[in-house]
C-alpha positions in Angstrom: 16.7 -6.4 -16.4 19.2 -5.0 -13.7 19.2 -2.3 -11.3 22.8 -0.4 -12.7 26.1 0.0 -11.0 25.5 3.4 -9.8 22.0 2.6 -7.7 23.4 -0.4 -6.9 27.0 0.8 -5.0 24.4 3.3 -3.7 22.5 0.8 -2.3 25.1 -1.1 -0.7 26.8 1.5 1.1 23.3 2.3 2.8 22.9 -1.5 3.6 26.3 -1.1 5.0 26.2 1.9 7.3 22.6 0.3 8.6 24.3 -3.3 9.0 23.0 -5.2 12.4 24.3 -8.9 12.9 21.3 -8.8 15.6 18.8 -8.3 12.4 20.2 -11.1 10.5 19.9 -13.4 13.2 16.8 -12.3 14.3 15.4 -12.9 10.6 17.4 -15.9 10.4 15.9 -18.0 13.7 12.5 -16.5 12.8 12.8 -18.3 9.1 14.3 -21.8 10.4 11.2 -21.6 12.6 8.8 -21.3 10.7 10.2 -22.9 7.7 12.4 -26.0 9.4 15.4 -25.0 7.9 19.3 -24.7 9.3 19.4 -21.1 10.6 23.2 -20.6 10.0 22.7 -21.4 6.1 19.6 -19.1 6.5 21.8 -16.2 7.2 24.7 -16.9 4.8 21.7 -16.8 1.9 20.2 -13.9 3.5 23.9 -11.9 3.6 24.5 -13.1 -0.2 21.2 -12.2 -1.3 21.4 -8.7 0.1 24.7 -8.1 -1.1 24.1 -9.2 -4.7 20.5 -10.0 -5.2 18.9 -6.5 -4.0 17.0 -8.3 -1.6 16.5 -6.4 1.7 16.4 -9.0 4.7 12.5 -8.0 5.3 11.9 -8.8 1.9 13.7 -12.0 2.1 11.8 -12.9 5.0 7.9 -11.3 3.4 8.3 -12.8 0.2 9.9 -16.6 1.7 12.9 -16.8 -0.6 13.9 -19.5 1.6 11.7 -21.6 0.3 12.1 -20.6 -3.3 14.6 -21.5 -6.2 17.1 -18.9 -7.5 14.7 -19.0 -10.6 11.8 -18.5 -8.6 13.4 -15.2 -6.6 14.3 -14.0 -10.1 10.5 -13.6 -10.3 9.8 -11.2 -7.4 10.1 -7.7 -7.0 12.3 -6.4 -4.2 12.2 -3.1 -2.2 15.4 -1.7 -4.2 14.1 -2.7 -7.4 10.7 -0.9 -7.0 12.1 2.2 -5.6 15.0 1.9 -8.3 12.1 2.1 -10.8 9.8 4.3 -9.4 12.9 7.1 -9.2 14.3 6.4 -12.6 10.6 6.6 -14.3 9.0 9.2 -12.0 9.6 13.0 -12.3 10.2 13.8 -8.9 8.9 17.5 -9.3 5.8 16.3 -10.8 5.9 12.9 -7.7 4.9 16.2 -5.2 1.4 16.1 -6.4 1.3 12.4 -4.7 3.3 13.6 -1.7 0.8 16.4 -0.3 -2.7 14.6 -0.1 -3.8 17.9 -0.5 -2.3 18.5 -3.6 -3.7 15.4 -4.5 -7.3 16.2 -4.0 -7.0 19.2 -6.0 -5.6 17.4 -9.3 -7.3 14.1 -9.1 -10.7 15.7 -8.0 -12.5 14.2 -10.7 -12.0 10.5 -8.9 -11.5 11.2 -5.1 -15.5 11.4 -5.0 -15.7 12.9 -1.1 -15.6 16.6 0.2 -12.1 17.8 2.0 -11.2 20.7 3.8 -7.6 22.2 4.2 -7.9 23.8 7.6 -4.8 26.1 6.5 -7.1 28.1 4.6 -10.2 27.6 6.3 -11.4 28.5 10.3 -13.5 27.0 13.3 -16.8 27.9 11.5 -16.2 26.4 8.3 -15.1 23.0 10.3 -18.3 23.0 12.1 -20.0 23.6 8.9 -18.3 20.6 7.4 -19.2 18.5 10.3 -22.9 19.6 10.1 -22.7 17.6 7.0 -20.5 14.5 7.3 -20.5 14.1 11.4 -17.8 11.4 11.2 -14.5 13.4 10.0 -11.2 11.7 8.8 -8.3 13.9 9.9 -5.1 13.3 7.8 -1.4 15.0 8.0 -1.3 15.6 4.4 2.2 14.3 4.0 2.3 10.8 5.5 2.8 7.2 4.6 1.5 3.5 5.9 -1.5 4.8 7.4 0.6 7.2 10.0 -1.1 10.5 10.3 -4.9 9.5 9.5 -7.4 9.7 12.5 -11.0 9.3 13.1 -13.0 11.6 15.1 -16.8 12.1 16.0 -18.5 15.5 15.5 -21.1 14.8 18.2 -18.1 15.0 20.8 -17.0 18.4 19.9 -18.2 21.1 22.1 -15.6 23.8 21.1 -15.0 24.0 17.2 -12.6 26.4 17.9 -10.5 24.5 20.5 -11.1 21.6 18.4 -9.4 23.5 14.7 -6.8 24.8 17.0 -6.1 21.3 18.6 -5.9 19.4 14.8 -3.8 22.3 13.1 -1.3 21.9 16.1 -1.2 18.2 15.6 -0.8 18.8 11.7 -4.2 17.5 11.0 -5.3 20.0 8.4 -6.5 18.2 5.8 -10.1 17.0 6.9 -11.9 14.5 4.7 -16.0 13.5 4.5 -15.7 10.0 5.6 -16.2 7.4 2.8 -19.1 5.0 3.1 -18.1 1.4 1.7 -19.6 -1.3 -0.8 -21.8 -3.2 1.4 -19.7 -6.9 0.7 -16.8 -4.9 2.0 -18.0 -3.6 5.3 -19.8 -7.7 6.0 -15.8 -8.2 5.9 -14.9 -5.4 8.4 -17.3 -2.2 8.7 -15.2 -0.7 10.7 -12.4 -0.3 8.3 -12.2 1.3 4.7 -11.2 -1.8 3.0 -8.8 -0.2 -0.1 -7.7 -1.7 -3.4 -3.9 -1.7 -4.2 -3.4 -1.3 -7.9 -0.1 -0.6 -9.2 -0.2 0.9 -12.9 2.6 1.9 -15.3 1.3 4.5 -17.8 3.5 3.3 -21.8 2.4 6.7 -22.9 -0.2 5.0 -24.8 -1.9 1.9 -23.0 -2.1 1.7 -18.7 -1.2 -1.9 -17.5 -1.5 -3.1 -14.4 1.4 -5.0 -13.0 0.4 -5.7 -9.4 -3.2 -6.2 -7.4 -3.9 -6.9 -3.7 -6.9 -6.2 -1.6 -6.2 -5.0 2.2 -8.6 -5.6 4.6 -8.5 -3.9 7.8 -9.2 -5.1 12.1 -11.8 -1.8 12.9 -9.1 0.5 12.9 -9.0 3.9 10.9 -6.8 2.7 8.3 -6.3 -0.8 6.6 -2.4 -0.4 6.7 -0.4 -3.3 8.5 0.6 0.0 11.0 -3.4 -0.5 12.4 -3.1 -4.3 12.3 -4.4 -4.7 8.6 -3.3 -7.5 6.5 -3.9 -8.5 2.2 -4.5 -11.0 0.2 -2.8 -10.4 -3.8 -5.4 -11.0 -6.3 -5.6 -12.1 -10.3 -6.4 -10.3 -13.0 -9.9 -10.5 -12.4 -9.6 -9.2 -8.9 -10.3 -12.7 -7.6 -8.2 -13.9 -4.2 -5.4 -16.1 -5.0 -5.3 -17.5 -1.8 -4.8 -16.4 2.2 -4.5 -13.0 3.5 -1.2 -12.3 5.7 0.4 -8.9 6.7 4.0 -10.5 5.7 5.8 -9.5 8.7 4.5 -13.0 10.6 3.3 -16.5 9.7 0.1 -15.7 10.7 -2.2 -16.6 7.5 -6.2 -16.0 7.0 -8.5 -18.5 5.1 -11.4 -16.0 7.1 -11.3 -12.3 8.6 -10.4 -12.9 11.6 -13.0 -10.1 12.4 -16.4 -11.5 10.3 -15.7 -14.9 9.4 -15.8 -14.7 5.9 -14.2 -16.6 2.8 -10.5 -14.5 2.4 -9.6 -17.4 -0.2 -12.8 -16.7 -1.6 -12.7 -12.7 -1.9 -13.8 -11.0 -5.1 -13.4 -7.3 -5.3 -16.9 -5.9 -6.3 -17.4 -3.8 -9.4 -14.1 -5.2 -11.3 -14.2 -3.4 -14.1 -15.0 0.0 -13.2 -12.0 -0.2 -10.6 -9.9 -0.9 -13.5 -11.5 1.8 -16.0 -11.0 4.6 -12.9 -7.3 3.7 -12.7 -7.4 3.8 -16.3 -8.0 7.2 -16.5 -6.6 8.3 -13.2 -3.2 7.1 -14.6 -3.2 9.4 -17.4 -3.4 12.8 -15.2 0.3 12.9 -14.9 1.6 11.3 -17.5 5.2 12.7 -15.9 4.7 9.8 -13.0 4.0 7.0 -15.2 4.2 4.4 -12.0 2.0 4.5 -9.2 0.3 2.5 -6.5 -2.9 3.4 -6.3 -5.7 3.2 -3.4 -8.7 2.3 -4.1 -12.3 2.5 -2.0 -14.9 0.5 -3.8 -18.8 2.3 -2.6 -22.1 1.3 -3.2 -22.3 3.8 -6.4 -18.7 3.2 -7.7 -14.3 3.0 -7.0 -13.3 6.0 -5.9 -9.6 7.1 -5.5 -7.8 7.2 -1.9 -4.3 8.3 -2.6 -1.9 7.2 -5.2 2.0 6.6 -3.9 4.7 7.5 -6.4 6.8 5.0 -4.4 4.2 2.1 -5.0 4.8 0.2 -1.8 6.0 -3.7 -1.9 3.3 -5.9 -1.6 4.3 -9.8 -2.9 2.8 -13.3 -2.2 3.9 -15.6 0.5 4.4 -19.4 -0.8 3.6 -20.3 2.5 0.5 -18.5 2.4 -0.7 -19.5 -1.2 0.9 -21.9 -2.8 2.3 -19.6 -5.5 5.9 -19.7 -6.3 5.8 -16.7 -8.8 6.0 -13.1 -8.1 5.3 -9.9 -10.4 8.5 -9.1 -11.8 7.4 -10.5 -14.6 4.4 -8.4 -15.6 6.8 -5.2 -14.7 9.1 -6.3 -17.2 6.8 -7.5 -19.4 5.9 -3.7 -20.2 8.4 -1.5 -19.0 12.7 -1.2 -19.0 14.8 0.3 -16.1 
């Protein structure tokens, strides 16, 4: 299946008007580095493959086409392609329920499985009361991406709830979340992190199939995103590690968490099955935005939903990493046309 004419001239202008000879070479010495191959030929493949492959020079570089057949790229998803889907599938009035975390909470309720506050409609007092409850607060800008806009903060160093509401509606803080406490064999891999689930569903109407799986683990930060120094591993279809975690923008690969020590090649996301049976039904809420990547937080009495991102976000294995020469284009296609 191809990306059509229209989205794909579109594409190329952008690519065009963005166009830095510094990037490609920059990409290009980085690859014959790492990989041993001639850097000029490097960039002549990267130039062809953006121009009419729809592969983005970071994606290029993530996913190690240069060490991949033509057949083998064929395989992967790129950035255009997923974002080419996700707009032709995805009503785009119905996507704002995904944008606004807020609104998010207030459909998916049901699965979020954690008290929020929106600190547009509520003052000081209610904050304080909030914090009486869940001392450790997760303050989010409701519209965000990547893990930008989510911070941590520690009720017992408040002294002035008033200053404090003022100081986190002026910073566009205003959603407030309870903090989630996670699976025990998540936090022995890094307690100081929420370690989330990536699931990326497409709803037929009549059956949700999952076409994409990884598992991010995080360094102690607030968020597990590569923006806090997070990294994942992609997993099977039993939510089983297929080999080592990376954060894709390096070649710097872990058997272990760098963190804890323990087995990334050995990772199995706990309570399988029930992760699968909540994205089951969470995909079925808005049947309008059929493809979505979900987040995940696996607790001690069951998954519960993060956020789900109309735009699923790219996440693809690195040969170099694991071995594995095939990416997930295929189970997209497998169930879905663009």
């Amino acid at each position: 299946m191809k990306i059509d004419l229209d989205a794909r001239m579109k594409y190329l202008l952008r690519r065009a008007r963005r166009f830095s000879p510094s990037r490609v070479t920059t990409f290009a010495r980085q690859i014959s580095k790492e990989q041993g191959k001639w850097m000029p030929a490097v960039a002549v493949d990267m130039l062809w493959s953006a121009a009419f492959h729809d592969t983005a020079f970071i994606d290029y570089y993530e996913a190690d086409f240069a060490a991949l057949s033509r057949a083998e790229r064929k395989t992967f998803m790129t950035s255009l392609v997923q974002h080419h889907i996700a707009v032709k599938l995805n009503d785009p009035e119905a996507a704002q329920t995904f944008n606004d975390k807020r609104r998010f909470h207030r459909r998916f309720g049901e699965f979020t499985g954690r008290e929020w506050l929106d600190l547009g409609e509520s003052g000081p007092e209610s904050l304080q009361e909030f914090a009486q409850r869940h001392p450790v607060l997760i303050a989010k800008e409701p519209i965000s991406r990547e893990g930008h806009g989510v911070f941590r903060y520690d009720a017992a160093e408040v002294t002035d709830w008033s200053a404090f509401h003022a100081e986190l509606v002026a910073k566009g803080q205003v959603l407030v979340e309870e903090a989630i406490v996670q699976h025990p064999y998540l936090a022995g891999y890094c307690a100081g992190t929420v370690n989330t689930t990536r699931l990326v569903s497409y709803f037929d109407g009549t059956s949700v199939h999952i076409v994409s799986r990884v598992q991010k683990f995080g360094r102690g930060a607030v968020s597990d995103q590569f923006t806090w120094g997070g990294f994942f591993t992609m997993l099977d279809r039993h939510g089983t590690s297929v080999g080592r975690g990376h954060s894709g923008k390096n070649d710097t690969f872990y058997s272990v968490h760098p963190d804890s020590g323990l087995s990334i090649v050995d990772f199995q996301v706990p309570m399988w099955d029930e992760v699968v049976s909540l994205i089951d039904r969470a995909a079925r809420v808005v049947p309008e935005v059929p493809y979505v990547g979900w987040d995940v937080a696996v607790t001690a009495d069951g998954p519960v939903l993060i956020e789900g991102n109309w735009i699923p976000g790219l996440y693809e294995t690195r040969v170099t990493a694991t071995g594995i020469r095939t990416g997930s284009r295929p189970e997209h296609e497998a169930v879905m046309t663009w």
